[in-house]
PAZAPA-4460 file (N, C-alpha, C; in steps of 0.05 Angstrom, whole numbers, plus 32768, in hexadecimal, padded with zeros to 4 digits):
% residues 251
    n_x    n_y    n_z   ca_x   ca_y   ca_z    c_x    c_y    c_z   seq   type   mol
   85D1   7A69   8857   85D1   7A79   8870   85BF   7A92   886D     1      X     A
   85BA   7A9B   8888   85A5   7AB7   8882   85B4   7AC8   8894     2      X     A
   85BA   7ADF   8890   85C5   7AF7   889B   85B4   7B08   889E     3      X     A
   85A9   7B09   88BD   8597   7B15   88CC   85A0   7B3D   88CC     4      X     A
   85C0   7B43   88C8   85BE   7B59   88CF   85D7   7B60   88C0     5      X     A
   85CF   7B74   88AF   85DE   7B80   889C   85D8   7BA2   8893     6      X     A
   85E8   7BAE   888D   85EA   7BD4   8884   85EE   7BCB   8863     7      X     A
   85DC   7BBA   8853   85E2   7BC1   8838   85CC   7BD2   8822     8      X     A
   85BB   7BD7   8829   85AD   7BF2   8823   85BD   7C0E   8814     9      X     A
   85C7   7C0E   8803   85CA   7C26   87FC   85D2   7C41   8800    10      X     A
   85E8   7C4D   8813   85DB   7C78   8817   85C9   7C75   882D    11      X     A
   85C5   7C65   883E   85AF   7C6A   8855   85B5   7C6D   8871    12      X     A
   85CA   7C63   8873   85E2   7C5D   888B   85FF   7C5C   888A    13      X     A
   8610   7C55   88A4   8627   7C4F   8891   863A   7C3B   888D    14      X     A
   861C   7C2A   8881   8621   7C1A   886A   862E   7C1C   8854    15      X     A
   861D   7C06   883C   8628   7C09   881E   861E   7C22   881B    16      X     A
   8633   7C35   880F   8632   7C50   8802   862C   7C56   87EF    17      X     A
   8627   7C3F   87DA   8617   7C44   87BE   8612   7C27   87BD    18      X     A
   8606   7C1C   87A1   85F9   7C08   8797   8617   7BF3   8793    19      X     A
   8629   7C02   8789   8642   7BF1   8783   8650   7BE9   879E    20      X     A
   864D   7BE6   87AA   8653   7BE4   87CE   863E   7BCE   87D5    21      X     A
   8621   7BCD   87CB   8611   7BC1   87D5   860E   7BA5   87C3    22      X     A
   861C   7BAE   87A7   8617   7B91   879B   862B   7B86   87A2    23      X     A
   8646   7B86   87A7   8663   7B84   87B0   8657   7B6E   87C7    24      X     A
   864A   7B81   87E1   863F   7B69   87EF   8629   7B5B   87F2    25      X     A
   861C   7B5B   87E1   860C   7B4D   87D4   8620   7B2E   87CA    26      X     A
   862E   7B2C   87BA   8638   7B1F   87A6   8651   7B13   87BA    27      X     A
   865B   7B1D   87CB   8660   7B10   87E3   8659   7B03   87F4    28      X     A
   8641   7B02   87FD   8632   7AFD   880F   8623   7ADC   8806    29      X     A
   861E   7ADF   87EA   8618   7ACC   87DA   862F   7AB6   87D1    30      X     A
   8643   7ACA   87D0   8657   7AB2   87C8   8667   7A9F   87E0    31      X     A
   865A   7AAD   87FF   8660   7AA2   8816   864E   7A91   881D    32      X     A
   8631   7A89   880C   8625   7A76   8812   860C   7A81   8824    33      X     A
   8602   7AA1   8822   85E5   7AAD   882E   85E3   7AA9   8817    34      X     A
   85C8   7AA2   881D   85B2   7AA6   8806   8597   7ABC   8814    35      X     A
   8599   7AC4   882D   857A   7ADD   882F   8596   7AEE   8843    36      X     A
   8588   7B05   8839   8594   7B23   8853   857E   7B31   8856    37      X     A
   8587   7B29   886E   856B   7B47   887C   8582   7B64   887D    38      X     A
   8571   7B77   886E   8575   7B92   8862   856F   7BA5   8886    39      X     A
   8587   7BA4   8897   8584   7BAD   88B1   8588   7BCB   88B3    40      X     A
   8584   7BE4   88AF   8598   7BF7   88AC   859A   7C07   88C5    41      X     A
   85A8   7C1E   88CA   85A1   7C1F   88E4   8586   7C36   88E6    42      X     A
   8574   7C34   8901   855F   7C4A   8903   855E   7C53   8919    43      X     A
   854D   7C67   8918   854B   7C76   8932   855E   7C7A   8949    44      X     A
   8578   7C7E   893B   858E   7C8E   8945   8586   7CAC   8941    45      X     A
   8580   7CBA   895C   8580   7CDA   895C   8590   7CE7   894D    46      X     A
   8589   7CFC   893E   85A4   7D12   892A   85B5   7CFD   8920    47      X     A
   85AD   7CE5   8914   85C7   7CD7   88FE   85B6   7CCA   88EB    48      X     A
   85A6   7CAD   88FB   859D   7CA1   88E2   8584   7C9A   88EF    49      X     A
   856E   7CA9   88E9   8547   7CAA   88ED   8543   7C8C   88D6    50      X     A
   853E   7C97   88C8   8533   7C78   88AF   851D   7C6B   88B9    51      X     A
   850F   7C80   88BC   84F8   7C6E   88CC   84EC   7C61   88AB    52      X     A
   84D2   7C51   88B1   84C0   7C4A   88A0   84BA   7C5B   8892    53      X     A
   84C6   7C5A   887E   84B3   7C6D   8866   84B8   7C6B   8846    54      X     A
   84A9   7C73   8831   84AE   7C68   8812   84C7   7C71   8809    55      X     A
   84D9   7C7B   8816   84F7   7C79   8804   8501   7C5D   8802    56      X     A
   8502   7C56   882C   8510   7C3F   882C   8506   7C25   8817    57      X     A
   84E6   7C23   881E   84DE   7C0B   880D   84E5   7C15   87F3    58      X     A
   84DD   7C2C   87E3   84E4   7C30   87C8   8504   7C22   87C4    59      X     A
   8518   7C26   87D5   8536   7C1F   87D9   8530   7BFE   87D6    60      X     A
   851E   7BF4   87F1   8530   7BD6   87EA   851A   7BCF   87DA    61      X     A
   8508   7BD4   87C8   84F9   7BCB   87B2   8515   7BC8   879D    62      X     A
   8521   7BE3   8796   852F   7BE6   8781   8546   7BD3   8783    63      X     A
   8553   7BCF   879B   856D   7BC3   87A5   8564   7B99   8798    64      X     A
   8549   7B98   87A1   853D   7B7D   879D   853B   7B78   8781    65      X     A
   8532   7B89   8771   8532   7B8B   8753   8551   7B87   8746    66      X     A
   855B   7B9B   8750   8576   7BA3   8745   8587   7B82   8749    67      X     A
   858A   7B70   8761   858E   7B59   8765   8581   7B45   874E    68      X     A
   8562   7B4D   8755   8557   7B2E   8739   8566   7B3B   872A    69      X     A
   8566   7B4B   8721   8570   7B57   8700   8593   7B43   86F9    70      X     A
   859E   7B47   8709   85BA   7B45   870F   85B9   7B21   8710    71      X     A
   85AC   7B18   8716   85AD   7AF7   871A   85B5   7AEF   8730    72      X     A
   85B7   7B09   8746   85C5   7B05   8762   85AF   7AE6   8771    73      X     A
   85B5   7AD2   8776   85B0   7ABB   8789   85A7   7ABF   87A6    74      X     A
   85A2   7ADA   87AF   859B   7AE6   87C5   8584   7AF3   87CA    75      X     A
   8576   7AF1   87D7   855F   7AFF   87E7   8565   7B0B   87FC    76      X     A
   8556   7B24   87FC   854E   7B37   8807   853A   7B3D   8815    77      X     A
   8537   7B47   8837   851F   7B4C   883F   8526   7B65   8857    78      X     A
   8511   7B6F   885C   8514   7B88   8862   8516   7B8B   888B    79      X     A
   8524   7B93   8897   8521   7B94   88B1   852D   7BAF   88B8    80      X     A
   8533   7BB7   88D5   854D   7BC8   88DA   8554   7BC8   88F1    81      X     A
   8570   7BD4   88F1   857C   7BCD   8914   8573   7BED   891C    82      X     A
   8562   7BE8   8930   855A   7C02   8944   8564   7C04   895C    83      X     A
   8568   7C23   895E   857C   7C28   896C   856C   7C2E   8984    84      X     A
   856F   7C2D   899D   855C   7C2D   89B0   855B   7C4C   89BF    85      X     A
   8543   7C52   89C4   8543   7C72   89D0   852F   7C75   89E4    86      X     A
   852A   7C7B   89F0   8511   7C7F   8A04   84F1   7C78   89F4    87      X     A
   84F7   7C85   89DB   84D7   7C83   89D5   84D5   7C6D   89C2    88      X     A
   84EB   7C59   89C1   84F3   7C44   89A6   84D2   7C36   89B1    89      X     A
   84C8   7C2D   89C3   84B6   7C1B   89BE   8494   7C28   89B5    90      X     A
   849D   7C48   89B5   847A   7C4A   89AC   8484   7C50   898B    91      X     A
   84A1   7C50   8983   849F   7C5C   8966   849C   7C3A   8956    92      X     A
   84A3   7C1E   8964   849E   7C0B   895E   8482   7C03   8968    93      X     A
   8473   7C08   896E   8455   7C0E   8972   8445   7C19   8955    94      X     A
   8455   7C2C   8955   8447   7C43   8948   844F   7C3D   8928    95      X     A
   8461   7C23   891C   8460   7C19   890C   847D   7C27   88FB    96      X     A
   8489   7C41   8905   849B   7C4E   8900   84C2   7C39   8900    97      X     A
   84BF   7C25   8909   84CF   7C0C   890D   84CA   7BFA   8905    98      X     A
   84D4   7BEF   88F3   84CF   7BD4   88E5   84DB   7BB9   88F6    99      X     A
   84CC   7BAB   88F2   84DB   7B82   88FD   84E6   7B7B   88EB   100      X     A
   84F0   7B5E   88EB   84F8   7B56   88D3   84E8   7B44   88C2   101      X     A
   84ED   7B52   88AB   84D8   7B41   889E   84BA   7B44   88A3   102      X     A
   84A9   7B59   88AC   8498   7B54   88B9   8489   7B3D   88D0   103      X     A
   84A6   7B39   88DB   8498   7B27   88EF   8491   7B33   890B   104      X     A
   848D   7B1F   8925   849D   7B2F   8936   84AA   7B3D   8943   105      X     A
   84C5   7B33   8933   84E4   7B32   8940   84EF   7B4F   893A   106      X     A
   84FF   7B5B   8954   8508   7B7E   8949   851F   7B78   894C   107      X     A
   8536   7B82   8942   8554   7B82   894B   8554   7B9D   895A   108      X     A
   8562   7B95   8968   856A   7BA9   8982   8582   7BB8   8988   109      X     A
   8586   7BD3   8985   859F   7BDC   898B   85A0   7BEB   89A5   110      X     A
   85BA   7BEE   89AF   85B8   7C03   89CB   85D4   7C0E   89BF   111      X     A
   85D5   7C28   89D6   85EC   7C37   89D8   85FC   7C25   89E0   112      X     A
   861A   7C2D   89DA   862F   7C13   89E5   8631   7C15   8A05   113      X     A
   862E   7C2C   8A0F   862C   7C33   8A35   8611   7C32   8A38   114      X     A
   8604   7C26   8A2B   85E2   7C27   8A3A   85E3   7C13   8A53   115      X     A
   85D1   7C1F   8A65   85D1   7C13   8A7C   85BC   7BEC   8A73   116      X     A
   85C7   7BE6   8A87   85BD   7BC6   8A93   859C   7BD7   8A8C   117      X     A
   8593   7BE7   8A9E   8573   7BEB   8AB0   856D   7BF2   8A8E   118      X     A
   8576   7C05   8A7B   855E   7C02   8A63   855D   7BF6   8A50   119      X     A
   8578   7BE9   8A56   8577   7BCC   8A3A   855A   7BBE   8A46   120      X     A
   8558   7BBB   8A5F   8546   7BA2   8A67   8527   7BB5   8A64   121      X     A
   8525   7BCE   8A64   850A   7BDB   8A68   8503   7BD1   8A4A   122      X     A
   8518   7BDC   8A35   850E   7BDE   8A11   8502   7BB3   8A0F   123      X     A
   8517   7BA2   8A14   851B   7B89   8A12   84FC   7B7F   8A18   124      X     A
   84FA   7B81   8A3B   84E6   7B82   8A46   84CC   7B89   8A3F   125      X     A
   84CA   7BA4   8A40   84B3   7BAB   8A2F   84AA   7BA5   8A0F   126      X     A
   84B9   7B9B   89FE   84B9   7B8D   89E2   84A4   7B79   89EF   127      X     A
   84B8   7B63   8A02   849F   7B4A   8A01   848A   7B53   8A13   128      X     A
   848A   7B64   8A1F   846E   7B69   8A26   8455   7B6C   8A13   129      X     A
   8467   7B7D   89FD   844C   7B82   89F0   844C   7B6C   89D0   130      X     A
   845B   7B4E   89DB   8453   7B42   89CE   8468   7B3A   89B0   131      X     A
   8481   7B54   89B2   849A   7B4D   89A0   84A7   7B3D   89AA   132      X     A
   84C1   7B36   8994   84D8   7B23   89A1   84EE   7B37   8994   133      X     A
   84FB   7B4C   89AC   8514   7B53   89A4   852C   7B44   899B   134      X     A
   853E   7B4A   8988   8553   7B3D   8986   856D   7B50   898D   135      X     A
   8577   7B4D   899D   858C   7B60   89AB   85A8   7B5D   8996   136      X     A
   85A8   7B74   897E   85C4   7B74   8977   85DA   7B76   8983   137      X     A
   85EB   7B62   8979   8607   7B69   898F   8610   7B6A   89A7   138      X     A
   8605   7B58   89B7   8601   7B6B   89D6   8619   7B63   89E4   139      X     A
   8630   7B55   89D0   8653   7B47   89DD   8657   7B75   89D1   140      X     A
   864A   7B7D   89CE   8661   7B95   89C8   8657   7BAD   89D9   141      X     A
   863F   7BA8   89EC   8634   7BBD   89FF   8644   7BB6   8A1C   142      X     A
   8655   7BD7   8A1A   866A   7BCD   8A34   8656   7BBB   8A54   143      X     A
   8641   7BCE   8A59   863A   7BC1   8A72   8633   7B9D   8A6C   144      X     A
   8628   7B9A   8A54   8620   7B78   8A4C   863E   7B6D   8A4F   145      X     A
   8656   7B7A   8A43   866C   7B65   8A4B   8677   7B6B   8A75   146      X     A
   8671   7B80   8A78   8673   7B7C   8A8E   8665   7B67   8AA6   147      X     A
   864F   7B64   8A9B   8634   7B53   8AAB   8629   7B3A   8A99   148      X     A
   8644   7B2D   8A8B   8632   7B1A   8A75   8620   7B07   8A75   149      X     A
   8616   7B07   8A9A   85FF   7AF2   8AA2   85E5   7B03   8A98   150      X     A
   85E3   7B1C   8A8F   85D0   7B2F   8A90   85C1   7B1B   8A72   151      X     A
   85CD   7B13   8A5D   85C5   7B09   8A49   85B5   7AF2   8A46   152      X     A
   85BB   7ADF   8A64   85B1   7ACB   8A67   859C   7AD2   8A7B   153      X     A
   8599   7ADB   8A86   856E   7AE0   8A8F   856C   7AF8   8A76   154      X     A
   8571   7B04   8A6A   8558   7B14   8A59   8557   7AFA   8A42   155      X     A
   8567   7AE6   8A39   855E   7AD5   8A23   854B   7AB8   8A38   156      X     A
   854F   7AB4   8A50   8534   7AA7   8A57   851F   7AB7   8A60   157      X     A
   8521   7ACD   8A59   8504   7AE2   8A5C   84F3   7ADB   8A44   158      X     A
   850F   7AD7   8A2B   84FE   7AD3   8A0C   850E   7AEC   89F5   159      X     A
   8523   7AF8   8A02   8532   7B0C   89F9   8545   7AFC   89E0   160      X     A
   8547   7AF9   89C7   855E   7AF5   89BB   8571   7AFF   89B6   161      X     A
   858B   7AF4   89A6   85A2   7B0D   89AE   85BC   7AFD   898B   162      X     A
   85C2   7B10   8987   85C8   7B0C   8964   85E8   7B1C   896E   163      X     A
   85FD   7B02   8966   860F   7B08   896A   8624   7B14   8955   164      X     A
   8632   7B2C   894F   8643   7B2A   892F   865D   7B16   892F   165      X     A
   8658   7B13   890E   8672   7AFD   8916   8686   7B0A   891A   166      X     A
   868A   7B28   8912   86A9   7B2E   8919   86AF   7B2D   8931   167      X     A
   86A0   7B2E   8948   86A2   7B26   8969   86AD   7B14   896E   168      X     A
   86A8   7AF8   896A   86B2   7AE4   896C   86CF   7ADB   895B   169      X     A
   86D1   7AE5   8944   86ED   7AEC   892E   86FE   7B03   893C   170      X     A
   86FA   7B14   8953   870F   7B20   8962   870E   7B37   8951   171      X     A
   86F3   7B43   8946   86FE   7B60   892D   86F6   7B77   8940   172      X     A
   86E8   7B6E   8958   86E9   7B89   8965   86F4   7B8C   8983   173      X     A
   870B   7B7C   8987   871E   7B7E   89A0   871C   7B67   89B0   174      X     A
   872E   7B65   89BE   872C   7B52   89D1   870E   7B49   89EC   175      X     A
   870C   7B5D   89ED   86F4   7B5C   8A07   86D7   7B57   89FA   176      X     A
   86D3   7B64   89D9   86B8   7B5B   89C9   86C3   7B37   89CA   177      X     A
   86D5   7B33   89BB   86D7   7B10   89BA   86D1   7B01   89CD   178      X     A
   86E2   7B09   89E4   86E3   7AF2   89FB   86BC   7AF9   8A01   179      X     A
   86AA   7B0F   8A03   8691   7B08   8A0F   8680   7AFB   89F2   180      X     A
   8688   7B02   89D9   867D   7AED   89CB   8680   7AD0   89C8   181      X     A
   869C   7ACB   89CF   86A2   7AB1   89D0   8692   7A9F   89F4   182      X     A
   868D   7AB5   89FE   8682   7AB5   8A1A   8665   7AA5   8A11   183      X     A
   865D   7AB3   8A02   863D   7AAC   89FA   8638   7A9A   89F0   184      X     A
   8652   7A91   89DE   8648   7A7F   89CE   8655   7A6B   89DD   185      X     A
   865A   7A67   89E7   8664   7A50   89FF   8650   7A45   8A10   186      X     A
   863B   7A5B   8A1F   8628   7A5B   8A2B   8607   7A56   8A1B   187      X     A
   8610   7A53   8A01   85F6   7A4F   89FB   85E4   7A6C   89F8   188      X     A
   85F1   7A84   89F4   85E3   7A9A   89F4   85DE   7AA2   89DA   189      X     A
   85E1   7A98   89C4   85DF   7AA7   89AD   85C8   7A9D   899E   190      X     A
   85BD   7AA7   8994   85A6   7AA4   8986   85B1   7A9D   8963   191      X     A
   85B7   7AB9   895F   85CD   7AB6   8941   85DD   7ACD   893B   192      X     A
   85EC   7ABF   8926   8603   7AD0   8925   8603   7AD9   890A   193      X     A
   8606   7AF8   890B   85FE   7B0A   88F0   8617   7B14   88EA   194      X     A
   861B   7B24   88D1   8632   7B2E   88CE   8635   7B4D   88CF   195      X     A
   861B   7B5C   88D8   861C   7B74   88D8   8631   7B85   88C9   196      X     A
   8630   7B7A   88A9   8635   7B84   8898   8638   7BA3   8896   197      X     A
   864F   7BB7   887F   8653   7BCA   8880   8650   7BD2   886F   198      X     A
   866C   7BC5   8861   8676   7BCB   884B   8680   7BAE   8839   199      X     A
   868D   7BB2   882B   8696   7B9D   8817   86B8   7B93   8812   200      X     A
   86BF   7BA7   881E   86E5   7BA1   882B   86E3   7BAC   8846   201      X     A
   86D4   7BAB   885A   86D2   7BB3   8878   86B5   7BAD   8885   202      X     A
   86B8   7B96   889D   86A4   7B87   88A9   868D   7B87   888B   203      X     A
   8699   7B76   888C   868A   7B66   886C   8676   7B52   8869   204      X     A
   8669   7B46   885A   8653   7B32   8854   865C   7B16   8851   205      X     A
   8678   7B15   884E   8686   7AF5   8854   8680   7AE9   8868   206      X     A
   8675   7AD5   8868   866B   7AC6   8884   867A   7AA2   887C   207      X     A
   8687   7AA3   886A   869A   7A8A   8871   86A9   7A8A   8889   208      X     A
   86B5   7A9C   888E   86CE   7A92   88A2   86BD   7A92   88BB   209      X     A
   86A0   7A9F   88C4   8696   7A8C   88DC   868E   7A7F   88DB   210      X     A
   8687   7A78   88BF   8676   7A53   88BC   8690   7A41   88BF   211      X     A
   86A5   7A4D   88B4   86B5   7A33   88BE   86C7   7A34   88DE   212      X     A
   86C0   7A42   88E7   86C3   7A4A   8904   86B0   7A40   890E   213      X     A
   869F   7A38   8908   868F   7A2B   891F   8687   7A0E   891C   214      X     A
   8690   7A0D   8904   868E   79EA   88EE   86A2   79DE   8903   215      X     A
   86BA   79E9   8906   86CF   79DD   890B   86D8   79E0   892A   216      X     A
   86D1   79F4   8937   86D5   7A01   8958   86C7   79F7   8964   217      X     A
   86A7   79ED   8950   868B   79E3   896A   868A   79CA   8958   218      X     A
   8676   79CB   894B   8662   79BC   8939   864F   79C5   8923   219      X     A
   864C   79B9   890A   8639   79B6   88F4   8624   79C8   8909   220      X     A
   860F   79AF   8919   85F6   79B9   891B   8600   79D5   8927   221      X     A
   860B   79DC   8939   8607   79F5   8942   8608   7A0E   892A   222      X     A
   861C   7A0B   891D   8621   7A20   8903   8606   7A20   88F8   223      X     A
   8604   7A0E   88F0   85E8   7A08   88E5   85D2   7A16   88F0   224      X     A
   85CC   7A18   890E   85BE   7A1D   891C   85BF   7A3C   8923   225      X     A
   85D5   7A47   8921   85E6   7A63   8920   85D7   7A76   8919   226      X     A
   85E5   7A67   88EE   85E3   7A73   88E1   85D9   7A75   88CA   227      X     A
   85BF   7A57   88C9   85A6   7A56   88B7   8594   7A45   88D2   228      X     A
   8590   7A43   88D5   857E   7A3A   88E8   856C   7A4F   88F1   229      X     A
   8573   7A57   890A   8561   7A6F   891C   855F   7A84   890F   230      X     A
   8577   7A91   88F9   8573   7AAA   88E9   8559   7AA1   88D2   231      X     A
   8552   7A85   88CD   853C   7A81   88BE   8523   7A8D   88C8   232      X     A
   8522   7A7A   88DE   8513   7A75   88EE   8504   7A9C   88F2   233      X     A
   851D   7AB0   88F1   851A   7AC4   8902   850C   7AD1   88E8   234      X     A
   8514   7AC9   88CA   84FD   7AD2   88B1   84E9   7AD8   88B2   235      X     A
   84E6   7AC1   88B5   84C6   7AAC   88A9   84B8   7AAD   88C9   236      X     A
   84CB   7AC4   88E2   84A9   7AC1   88F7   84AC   7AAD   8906   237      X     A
   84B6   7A93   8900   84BC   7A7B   8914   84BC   7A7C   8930   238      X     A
   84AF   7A7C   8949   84B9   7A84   895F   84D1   7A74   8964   239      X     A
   84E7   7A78   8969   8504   7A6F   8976   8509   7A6C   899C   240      X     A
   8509   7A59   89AC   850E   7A55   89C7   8522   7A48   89D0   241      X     A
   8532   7A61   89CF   8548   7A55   89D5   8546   7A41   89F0   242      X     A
   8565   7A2D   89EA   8565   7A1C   89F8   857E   7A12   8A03   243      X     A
   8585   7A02   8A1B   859E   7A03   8A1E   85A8   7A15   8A2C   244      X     A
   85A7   7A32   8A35   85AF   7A48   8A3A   85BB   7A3B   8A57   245      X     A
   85D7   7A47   8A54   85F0   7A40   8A6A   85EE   7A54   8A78   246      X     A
   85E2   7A5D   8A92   85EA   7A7A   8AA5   8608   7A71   8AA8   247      X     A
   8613   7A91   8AB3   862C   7A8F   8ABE   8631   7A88   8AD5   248      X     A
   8648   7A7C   8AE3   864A   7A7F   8AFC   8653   7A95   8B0D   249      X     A
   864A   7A93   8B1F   8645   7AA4   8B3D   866A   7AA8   8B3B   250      X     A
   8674   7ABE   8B41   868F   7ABE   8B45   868D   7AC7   8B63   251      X     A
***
């Protein structure tokens, strides 16, 4: 499996808080059957967490990558981050100050949890204009997206993707996050499902219990498709089109 979106970085967020936090989920994450994590942390949150591009972070996950070979950890590492969206998020991802994942394309996408419908779609929007493929973290936990959950289905046939956590669907963050993730994934709206990792005893790097949640609730290929498939795909650059996509009905 590949785990598109994770806080295991080090002191940078609040994430793993030291290295013993990070190998913890590391060595979890591995023993749940990932073998790559994209290194997501959070950025360009105003007055909390900046992290823009610069030689600490790579100096960090150089050492974090070493410190793993050293260790015999079975896991790979590659570098991305979840950005947090702000009025000027698309010239500081212009301007090279925001990383994709992996150097590809692909940006993960964050919003305020009350951000309006009109600038999820301006940031979304404007990405593929100039030629990105956003990947919308979380969007079962942005109140107006569960209010409006057809909103998900035209920005993903625009070309918008959308990366669901598994604790959403496992009920870890209330009733109303579940039912619109279980919403999505009913409808064909999910692209994949990450674990937006924290910590190592709290929203953790275990990703068994949704591989067998979806082995057993859907199907093989879909899990498969979840949670090594399109998160491959989303590595290595692959363009991904989605397909299938269920609108909701008209009430």
């Amino acid at each position: 499996m590949v785990d598109i979106h994770t806080h295991i970085l080090p002191g940078i967020d609040d994430g793993a808080r030291n290295w013993d936090d990070s190998y913890r989920m590391a060595a979890m994450a591995a023993d749940t059957g990932v073998d790559t994590i994209v290194c997501t942390h959070h950025s360009n949150i105003p007055n909390l967490y900046l992290n823009y591009n610069n030689r600490y972070l790579d100096d960090l996950f150089e050492e974090f990558a070493e410190r793993l070979r050293r260790g015999g950890f079975p896991l790979r590492i590659v570098r991305g981050m979840e950005i947090f969206s702000t009025p000027d998020v698309i010239e500081k991802i212009m301007d090279g100050a925001l990383l994709p994942i992996n150097g590809s394309s692909y940006y993960l996408i964050e919003f305020n949890f009350q951000e309006s419908i009109r600038f999820m779609e301006y940031v979304l929007y404007e990405l593929l204009r100039l030629g990105k493929r956003p990947i919308i973290a979380h969007p079962e936990r942005y109140f107006n997206v569960q209010d409006q959950p057809d909103v998900l289905y035209h920005w993903m046939k625009r070309g918008v993707l959308s990366q669901i956590n598994k604790g959403s669907i496992l009920g870890r963050f209330g009733e109303d996050v579940q039912y619109t993730a279980q919403e999505f994934l009913n409808h064909n709206l999910i692209t994949c499902i990450a674990s937006d990792a924290h910590r190592p005893n709290s929203r953790t790097t275990e990703m068994g219990e949704i591989s067998h949640f979806l082995r057993t609730r859907y199907s093989e290929k879909l899990a498969h498709k979840l949670l090594d498939g399109n998160p491959r795909k989303i590595i290595r650059g692959i363009s991904i089109r989605p397909e299938d996509l269920k609108p909701f009905e008209v009430r």
